[in-house]
C-alpha positions in Angstrom: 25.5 0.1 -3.8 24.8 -2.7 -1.4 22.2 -5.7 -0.8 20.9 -4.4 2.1 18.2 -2.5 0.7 17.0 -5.7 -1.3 17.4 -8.4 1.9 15.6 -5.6 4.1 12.4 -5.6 1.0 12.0 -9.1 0.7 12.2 -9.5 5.0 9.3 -7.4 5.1 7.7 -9.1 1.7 8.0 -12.4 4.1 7.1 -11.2 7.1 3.6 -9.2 5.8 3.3 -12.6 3.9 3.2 -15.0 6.6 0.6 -12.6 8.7 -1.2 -11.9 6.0 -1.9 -15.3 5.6 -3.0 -15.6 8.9 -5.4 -13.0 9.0 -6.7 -13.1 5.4 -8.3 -17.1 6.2 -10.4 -16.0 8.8 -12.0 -13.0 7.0 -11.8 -14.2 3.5 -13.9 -17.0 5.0 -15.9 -15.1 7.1 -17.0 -12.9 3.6 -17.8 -16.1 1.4 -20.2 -17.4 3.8 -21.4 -14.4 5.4 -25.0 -13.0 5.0 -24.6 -10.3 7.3 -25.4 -6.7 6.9 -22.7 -5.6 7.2 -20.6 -7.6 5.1 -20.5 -5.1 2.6 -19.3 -2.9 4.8 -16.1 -4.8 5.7 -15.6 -5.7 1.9 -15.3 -2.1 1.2 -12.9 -1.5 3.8 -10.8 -4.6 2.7 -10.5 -3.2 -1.1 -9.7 0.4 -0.1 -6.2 0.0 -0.4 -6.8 -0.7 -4.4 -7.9 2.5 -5.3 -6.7 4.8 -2.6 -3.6 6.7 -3.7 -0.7 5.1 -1.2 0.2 8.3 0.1 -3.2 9.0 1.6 -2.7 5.4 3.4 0.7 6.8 4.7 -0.3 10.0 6.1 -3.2 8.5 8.0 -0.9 5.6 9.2 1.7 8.8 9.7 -0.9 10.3 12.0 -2.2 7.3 13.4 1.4 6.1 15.0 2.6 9.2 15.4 3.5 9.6 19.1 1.5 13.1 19.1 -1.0 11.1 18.2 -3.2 9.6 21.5 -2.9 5.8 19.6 0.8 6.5 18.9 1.3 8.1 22.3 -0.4 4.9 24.4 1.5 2.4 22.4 5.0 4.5 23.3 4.5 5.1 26.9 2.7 1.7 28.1 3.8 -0.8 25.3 6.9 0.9 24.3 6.5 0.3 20.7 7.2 3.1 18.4 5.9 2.4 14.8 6.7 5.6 12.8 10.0 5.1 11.3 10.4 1.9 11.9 10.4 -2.0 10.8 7.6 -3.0 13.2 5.3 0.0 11.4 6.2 -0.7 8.1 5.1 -4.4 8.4 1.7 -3.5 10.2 1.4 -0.5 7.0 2.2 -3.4 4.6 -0.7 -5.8 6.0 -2.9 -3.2 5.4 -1.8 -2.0 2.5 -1.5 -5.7 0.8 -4.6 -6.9 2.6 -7.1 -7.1 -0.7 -4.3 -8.8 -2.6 -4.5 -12.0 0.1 -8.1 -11.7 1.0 -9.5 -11.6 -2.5 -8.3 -14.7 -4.2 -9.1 -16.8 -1.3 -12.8 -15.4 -0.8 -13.0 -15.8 -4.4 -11.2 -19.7 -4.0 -13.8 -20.2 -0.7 -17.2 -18.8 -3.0 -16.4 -21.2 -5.5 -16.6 -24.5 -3.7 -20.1 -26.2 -3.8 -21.4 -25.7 -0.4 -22.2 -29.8 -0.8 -19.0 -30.4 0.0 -19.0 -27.5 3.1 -22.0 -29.9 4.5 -21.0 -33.1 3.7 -18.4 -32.4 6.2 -20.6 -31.5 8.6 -23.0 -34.3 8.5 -19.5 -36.5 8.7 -19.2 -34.8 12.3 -16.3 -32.6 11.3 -16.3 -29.1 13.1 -15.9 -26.0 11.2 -12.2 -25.8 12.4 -11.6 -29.4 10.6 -13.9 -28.7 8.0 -12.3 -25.8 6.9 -8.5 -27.2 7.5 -9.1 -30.9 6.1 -11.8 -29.8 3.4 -11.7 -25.9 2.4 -8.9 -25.1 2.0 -7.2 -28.0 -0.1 -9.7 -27.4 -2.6 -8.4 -24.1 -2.7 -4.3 -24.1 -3.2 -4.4 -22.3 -6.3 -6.2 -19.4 -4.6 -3.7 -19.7 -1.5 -0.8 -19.5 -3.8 -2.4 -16.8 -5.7 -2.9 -14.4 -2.8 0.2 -15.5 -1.3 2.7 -14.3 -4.5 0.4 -11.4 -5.3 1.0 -10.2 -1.6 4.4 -10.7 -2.0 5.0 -9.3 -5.2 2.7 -6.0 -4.2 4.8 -5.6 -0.9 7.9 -5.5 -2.9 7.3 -3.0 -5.0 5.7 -0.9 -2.3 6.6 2.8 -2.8 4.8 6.1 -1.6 3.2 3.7 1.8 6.9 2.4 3.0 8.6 6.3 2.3 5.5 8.0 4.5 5.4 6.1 7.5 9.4 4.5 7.0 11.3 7.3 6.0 14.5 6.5 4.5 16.6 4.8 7.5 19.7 2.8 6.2 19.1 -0.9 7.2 16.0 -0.1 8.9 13.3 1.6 6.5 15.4 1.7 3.6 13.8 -0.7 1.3 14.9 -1.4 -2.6 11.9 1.0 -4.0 13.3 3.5 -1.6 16.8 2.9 -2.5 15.7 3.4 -6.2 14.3 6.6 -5.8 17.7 8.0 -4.3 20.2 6.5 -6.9 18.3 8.1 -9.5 18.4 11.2 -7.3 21.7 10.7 -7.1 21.8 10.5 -11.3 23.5 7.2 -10.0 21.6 5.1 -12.5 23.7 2.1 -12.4 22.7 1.3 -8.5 19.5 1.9 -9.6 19.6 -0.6 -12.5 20.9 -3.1 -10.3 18.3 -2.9 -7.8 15.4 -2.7 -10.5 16.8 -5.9 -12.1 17.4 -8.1 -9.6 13.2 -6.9 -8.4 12.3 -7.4 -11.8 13.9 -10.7 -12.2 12.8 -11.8 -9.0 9.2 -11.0 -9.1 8.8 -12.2 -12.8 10.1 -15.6 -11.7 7.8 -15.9 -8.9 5.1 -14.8 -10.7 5.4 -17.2 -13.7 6.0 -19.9 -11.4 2.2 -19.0 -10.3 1.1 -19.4 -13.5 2.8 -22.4 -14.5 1.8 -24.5 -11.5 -2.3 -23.0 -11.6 -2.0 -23.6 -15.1 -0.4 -26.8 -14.6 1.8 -26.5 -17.3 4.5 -27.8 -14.7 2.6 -31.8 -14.4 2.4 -31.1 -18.2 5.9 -30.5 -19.1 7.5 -33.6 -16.5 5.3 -36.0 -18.2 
C-alpha cells in the first residue's frame, strides 16, 4: 500500500483539468453562438464519451496510438512520442474522455447570458477576445467551476479508459481506480479501502464545496 497510486490520479485529474479548460472555452463558445450546420455535428461528437461504454474509447485510443498503427507509428519515429502505456496517452485519453463534462456547463453558462450584454460590448468597442475575457466569462463562474470539479471528479474515478490505453505500470499508469481493482484481486481489501476512502472523501469535499459556493450557502453562513 503506498500513495503513489493516489498522487499519480490526481496529477493526471490536474493536468486534463487545466487543458481541458483551455480547450473547452473556445468550443463551448463556439457551440452557444454558432448557427452553423454543422454544429450538431460537433455537439454529438463532444457528448459521445457519455454514453459510449469506456472500453470502446480505449480500444480505439489503443489502436489509434498503437505504434502498428500509421498515427502511432508517425508520432514514434518523427516526434518520438509514444502514447500507449504511458502518462502523456493517458492525459490526451482523459481530455477526451472528460471533454462533455467541461464543455457542457460552460456552453450551457455561455447560452444563458442575454446576448444584450454580448453587444453592448461590442458597441463599447471591445473585441471578441475582451468581450469574452472581461464580459463572458465572469458572468459565468459558476459554470467554470462546475465544469472544472465535474472534470476533475470524472477523471478520478476513471476506470476501463486509463486500464486500455495505460495498462497497469507502477508510478507510471498505475492510477488509484487501477490500484483498486488489484488489491481486491489480491483479496487485499484493506489497501483497497484505503484508496477508496481517501477518493471518496476527496471527491465528496470538492464536490460539496461546488454546491455550497453556486448555492451560495458559503456568503450565507459568514454573514
Amino acid at each position: 500500500m503506498t500513495w503513489e497510486p493516489l498522487l499519480l490520479t490526481f496529477k493526471l485529474a490536474l493536468a486534463t483539468t487545466v487543458l481541458l479548460l483551455i480547450i473547452a472555452i473556445p468550443l463551448a463558445y463556439w457551440l452557444a453562438f454558432s448557427k452553423s450546420k454543422i454544429k450538431p455535428v460537433i455537439e454529438t461528437l463532444v457528448s459521445m464519451p457519455l454514453v459510449l461504454p469506456p472500453t470502446v474509447l480505449g480500444f480505439y485510443f489503443l489502436i489509434a496510438f498503437s505504434p502498428n498503427n500509421s498515427f502511432g507509428n508517425w508520432l514514434d519515429s518523427f516526434l518520438g512520442i509514444k502514447l500507449v502505456f504511458s502518462f502523456t496517452g493517458l492525459v490526451i485519453a482523459s481530455i477526451i474522455y472528460s471533454l462533455p463534462f467541461m464543455v457542457h456547463p460552460i456552453q450551457s453558462g455561455f447560452s444563458s447570458i442575454s446576448s444584450n450584454l454580448k453587444d453592448a460590448a461590442y458597441v463599447m468597442g471591445k473585441s471578441k477576445f475582451n468581450t469574452l475575457t472581461k464580459v463572458l466569462l465572469p458572468n459565468i463562474k459558476p459554470a467554470l467551476l462546475t465544469g472544472i470539479v465535474l472534470s476533475f471528479a470524472h477523471t478520478v474515478g476513471e476506470f476501463g479508459v486509463v486500464l486500455m490505453i495505460g495498462g497497469n505500470i507502477p508510478g507510471t499508469t498505475k492510477v488509484a481506480s487501477i490500484a483498486i481493482y488489484d488489491e481486491v484481486e489480491a483479496l487485499n481489501y484493506s489497501a483497497a479501502n484505503f484508496y477508496s476512502s481517501v477518493l471518496f472523501a476527496i471527491t465528496f469535499s470538492i464536490l460539496l464545496l461546488v454546491y455550497l459556493v453556486n448555492g451560495g450557502h458559503l456568503k450565507r453562513f459568514w454573514k
